[in-house]
N, C-alpha and C positions, 0 to 999 in steps of 0.2 A: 550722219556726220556727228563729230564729239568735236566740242571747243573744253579744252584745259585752260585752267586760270593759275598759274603756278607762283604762287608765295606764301609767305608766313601768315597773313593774315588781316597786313596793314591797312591802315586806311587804305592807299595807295590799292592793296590789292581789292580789295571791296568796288571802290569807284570799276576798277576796270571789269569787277564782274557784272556790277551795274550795267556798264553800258556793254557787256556783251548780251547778257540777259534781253536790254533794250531793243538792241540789233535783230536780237534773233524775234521778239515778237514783233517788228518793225516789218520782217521777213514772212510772217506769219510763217513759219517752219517749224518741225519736229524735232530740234536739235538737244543731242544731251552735252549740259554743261558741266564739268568734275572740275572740283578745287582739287589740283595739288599741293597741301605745304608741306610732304616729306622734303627735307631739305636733299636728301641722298637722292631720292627721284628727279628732283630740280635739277640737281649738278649732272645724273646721264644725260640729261635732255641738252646738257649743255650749254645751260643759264646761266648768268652768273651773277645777273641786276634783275631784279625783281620788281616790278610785276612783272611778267611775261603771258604773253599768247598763243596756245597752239591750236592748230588745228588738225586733227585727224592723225596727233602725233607729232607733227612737223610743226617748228617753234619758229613763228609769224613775225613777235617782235618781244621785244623784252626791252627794263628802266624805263617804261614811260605808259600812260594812261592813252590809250587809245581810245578816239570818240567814236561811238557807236556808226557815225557815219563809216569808218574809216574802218570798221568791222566790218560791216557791211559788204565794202569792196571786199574783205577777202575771203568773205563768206561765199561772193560772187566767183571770185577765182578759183576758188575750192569747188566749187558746183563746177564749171566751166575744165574742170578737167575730169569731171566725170567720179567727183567723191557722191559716196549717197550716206 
């Protein structure tokens, strides 16, 4: 499983690597997490507010700081369909 953390760099995007980071050791899992802040790679993925979240490529949420709990779940829904 890959979690993208896709912004410029902001606070804003730090916090939400924070708590994805958190999540995943919370998980105790293998997971690799990649900063994207190509602004060009943001915009295929189809971002447009920044911070955003992806998982496995597929962009989970974006404009807002998601708490590690709230990763968590979709760390679980990404397992749950059979991501590895």
């Amino acid at each position: 499983m890959k979690i993208q953390i896709l912004g410029s760099g902001c606070p804003k995007c730090k916090a939400l690597e924070a708590n994805a980071r958190q999540a995943v050791a919370e998980l105790g899992m293998d997971v690799e997490i990649e900063k994207v802040t190509n602004i060009d790679e943001i915009m295929e993925m189809g971002v447009m507010m920044t911070p955003a979240i992806a998982i496995d490529g597929d962009v989970k949420n974006s404009g807002s700081i998601l708490p590690s709990e709230k990763i968590i779940d979709l760390i679980r829904e990404e397992e749950g369909r059979g991501a590895k």
